[in-house]
Structures are given as structure tokens and as C-alpha cells.
N, C-alpha and C positions, 0 to 999 in steps of 0.2 A: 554558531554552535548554540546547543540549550542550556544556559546557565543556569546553576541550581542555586539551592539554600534560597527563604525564605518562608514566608505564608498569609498571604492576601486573595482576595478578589474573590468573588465567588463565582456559578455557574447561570446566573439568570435561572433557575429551577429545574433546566433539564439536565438531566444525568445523560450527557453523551454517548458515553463507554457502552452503553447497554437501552440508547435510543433505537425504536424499532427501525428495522430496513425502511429504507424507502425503495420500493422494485425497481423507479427510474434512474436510480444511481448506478454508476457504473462498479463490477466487482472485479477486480485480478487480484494476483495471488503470486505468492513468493515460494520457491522451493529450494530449501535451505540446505547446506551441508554443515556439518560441523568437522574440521580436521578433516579426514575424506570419509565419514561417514555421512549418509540422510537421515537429516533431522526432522523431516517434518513437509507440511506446506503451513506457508499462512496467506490465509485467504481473508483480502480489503476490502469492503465500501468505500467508494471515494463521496466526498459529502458535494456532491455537483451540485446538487439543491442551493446550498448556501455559501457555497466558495468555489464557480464553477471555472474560473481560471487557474488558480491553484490546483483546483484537482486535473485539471487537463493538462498542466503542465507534467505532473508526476502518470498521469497516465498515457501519456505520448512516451513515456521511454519504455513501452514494451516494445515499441516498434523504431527502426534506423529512421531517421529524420536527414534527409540527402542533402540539406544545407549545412549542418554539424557535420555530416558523414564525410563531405568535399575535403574536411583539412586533415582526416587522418588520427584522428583523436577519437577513443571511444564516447559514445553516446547515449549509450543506454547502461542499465541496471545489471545487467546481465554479466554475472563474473566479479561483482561489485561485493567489497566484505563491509561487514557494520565493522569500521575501525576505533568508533568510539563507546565505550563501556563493555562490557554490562558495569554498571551503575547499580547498586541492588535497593531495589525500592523507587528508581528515581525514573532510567530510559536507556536505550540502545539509540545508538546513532549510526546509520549507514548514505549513502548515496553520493560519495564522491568518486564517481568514475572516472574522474581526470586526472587527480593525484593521489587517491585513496587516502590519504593521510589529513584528510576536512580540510586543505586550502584551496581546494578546488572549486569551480562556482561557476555554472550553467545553467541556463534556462531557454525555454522554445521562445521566450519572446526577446530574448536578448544576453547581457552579463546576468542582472540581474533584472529583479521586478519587486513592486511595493506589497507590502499588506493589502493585501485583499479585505479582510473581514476578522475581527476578535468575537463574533458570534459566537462559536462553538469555545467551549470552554475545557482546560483538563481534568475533568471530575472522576477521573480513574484509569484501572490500565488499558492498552490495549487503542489508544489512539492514536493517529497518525499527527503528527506538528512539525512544522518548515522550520527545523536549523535556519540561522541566522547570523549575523557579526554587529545588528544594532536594527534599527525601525530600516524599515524598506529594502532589504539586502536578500531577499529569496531568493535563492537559482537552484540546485539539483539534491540538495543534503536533505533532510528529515530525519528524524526520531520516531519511536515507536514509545511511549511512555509504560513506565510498571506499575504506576501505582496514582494518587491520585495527585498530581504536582500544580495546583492552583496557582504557584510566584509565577509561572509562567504565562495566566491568562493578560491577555492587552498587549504581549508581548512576542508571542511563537501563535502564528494563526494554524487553528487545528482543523485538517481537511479530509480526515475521513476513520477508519477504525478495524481494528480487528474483526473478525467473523469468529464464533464455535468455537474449536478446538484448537487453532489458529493461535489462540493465545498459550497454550503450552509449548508450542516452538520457541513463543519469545522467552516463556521462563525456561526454556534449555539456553539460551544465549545469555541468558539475563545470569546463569550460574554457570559462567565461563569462567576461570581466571583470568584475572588481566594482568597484565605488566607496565611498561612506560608509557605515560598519557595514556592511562584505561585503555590501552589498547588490548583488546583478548590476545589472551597464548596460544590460542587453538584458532584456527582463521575458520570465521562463521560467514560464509559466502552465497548470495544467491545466486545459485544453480542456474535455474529458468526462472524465468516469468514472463505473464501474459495478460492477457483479459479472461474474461469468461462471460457470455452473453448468453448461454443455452440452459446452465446451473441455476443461471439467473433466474431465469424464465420458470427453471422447475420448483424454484424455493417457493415460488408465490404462487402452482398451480396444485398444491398439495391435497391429494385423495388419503382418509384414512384409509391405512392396510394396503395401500400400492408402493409398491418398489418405486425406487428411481427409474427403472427400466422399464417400465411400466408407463412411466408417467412420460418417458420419452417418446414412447410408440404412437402413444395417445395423442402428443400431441403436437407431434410430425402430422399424422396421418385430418389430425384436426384443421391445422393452417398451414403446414407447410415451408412455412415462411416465421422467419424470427425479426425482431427489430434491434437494431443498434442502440447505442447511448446519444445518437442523435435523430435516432426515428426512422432512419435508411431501413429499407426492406432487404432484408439476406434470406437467400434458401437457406436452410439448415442440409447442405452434403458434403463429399466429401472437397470439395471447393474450398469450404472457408472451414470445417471442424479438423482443423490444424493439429489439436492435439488430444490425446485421451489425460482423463483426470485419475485420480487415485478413488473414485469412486467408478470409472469404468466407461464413462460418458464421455464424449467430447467437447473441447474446450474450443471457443471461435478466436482465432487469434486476432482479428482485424479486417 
């Protein structure tokens, strides 16, 4: 889990929380319910750049992984509530899809796996950091932080961040009530989630005064062909744009 109280360490000078995109980072996206209403999306940068095990491990559970899948236990994200906080000012904690109640612990390469990287640092809201039980204990949990929680740098490795608007979903969770062990009153649950490689593509090919839709036409018609988070060539049809976004476009699932 993310342990609080404190205040140490600083960020080595970059402000995380609001470091530009890097286009070659992988982006997916949570869509949220609160109680049975929708709440929102929030849409990630995974920081592959500089913690690209960590991030692949969190980005592998938009998709069934058929060695997990073999014993019957859910695997992925999907249907998964942030059972711990809202915390106000501090983090939301979700991703125990085994017990839901944070004693659960998976990961793609095993129970657990080490630290990766204390590189990125918590210098504000809206970052992603690996739940933990002590050094080297990462498997399936994470946090999403609210605010700027520094005791935690050296300690919770941070892998990747909010996007846009994305951060006002988390302040709907984050002003949930909670009851025993901060657990919300209201079950704050991801819906869906997924990847999104085509979004990607359009964030970083941006025309002043053209639509999204616009920008799609363009640039289908340009190459045809989109690439992966690992350089793979994909058509953009309807083969792999699996799903439409809340902007109208399609999202590539995998």
C-alpha cells in the first residue's frame, strides 16, 4: 500500500505531473462509474521511457493474459473498484482484482517484481505509483496521487500520469465518502479500459482549426498504417479500432 504522512526528498527538477507527453509512450484510459452512474474517463501516459517494465506490466491488464487466465481468477482491471481512499489531498488506490480488498498481489512476471526505477518523482497530482508492502513487492495495485506527496519518493516507483481532464474524475473519487479502511461508500469502479494508439497519434499530428475528425481522415488517407507501443505496423480498420472514444474516434485495443 502507499503509506502517508511525512516530507522529504525532492523531484531531481522535473515537475512530473505536468512533463510533456512523450508521443512514444503508451496512452490508455479508465472509464469510471461512481455508484451506477459515469463518472468520467481518465485517460494515462505510461512512462515506458523510464520505467518500461512497470509500465508494461500495468498496461498488459487491458488485455486476458491466458497463463493467469488458465486458473480462473480474474486478471485484469476491468470491473476493479479503487478500494482504498479517497484520501483527500494525499491518493486513491485501486487494482486488486483478486481480492479487491488490497491483499491481493499479481504481476505478468510473476507474485511479485522489484523496483524498477525512483526516477520519476511525486511532485503533484495526477501520477500514477505502484502500491507496495515494502522495497521490491510490486505486483497489480497502484495509486493515482492528489496532490504533491514527496515522503513517498525512493519509495513507491512512479510509472506514468494523468492526461487533460482525466484529472477531474479522480477529484470525483477523491470527494467520495469513505467508511472502514477509507474504503468509499459509493463503489468507484472501472467500467472499461483499454489502450488507445490512434488518439495518440492524433495528439502529436495537430493542424490549427482542424477537428479531430479531420485530423483522422488526413491521416488514414496519409499512411494508412499506425504503429504500436512496440513499432509493429497496424492498419487503422475496423480489425483492430475495437472501440469508439467519447470524442467519436476509435480506440485500438491491442
Amino acid at each position: 500500500m502507499a503509506s502517508g504522512g511525512g516530507n522529504a526528498g525532492g523531484g531531481g527538477g522535473v515537475e512530473w505531473h505536468v512533463r510533456p507527453p512523450n508521443p512514444k509512450n503508451p496512452v490508455v484510459f479508465f472509464d469510471i462509474t461512481i455508484g451506477t452512474i459515469p463518472a468520467g474517463r481518465i485517460k494515462m501516459e505510461l512512462f515506458a521511457d523510464i520505467a518500461p517494465k512497470t509500465a508494461e506490466n500495468f498496461r498488459h491488464r487491458h488485455s486476458r493474459s491466458s497463463a493467469l487466465a488458465s486458473t480462473g481468477l480474474p486478471v485484469g482491471y476491468k470491473g476493479c473498484q479503487f478500494h482504498r481512499g479517497p484520501l483527500r489531498d494525499f491518493m486513491i488506490q485501486a487494482g486488486d482484482f483478486l481480492k479487491g480488498d488490497g491483499s491481493g498481489c499479481a504481476s505478468i512476471y510473476g507474485h511479485q517484481f522489484d523496483d524498477e526505477t525512483f526516477d520519476a518523482k511525486h511532485t503533484g497530482p495526477g501520477l500514477l505509483s505502484m502500491a507496495n508492502s515494502g522495497p521490491n513487492t510490486n505486483g497489480c495495485q497502484f495509486f493515482i496521487t492528489c496532490s504533491k506527496c514527496d515522503w513517498l519518493d525512493n519509495k513507491h516507483v512512479v510509472f506514468g500520469r494523468v492526461l487533460g481532464d482525466g484529472l477531474l474524475v479522480v477529484r470525483k473519487i477523491e470527494n467520495v465518502a469513505t467508511g472502514p479502511n477509507n474504503r468509499p461508500k459509493l463503489a468507484c469502479v472501472i467500467a472499461e479500459w483499454a489502450q488507445c494508439f490512434l488518439e495518440q497519434i492524433l495528439d502529436h499530428y495537430v493542424t490549427p482549426n482542424q477537428t479531430l475528425e479531420q485530423q483522422y481522415k488526413e491521416r488514414i488517407e496519409k499512411n494508412k498504417v499506425g504503429d504500436d507501443v512496440q513499432g509493429n505496423s497496424k492498419e487503422l480498420n475496423s480489425t483492430n479500432c475495437a472501440m469508439i472514444g467519447n470524442d467519436g474516434l476509435p480506440f485500438l485495443s491491442g
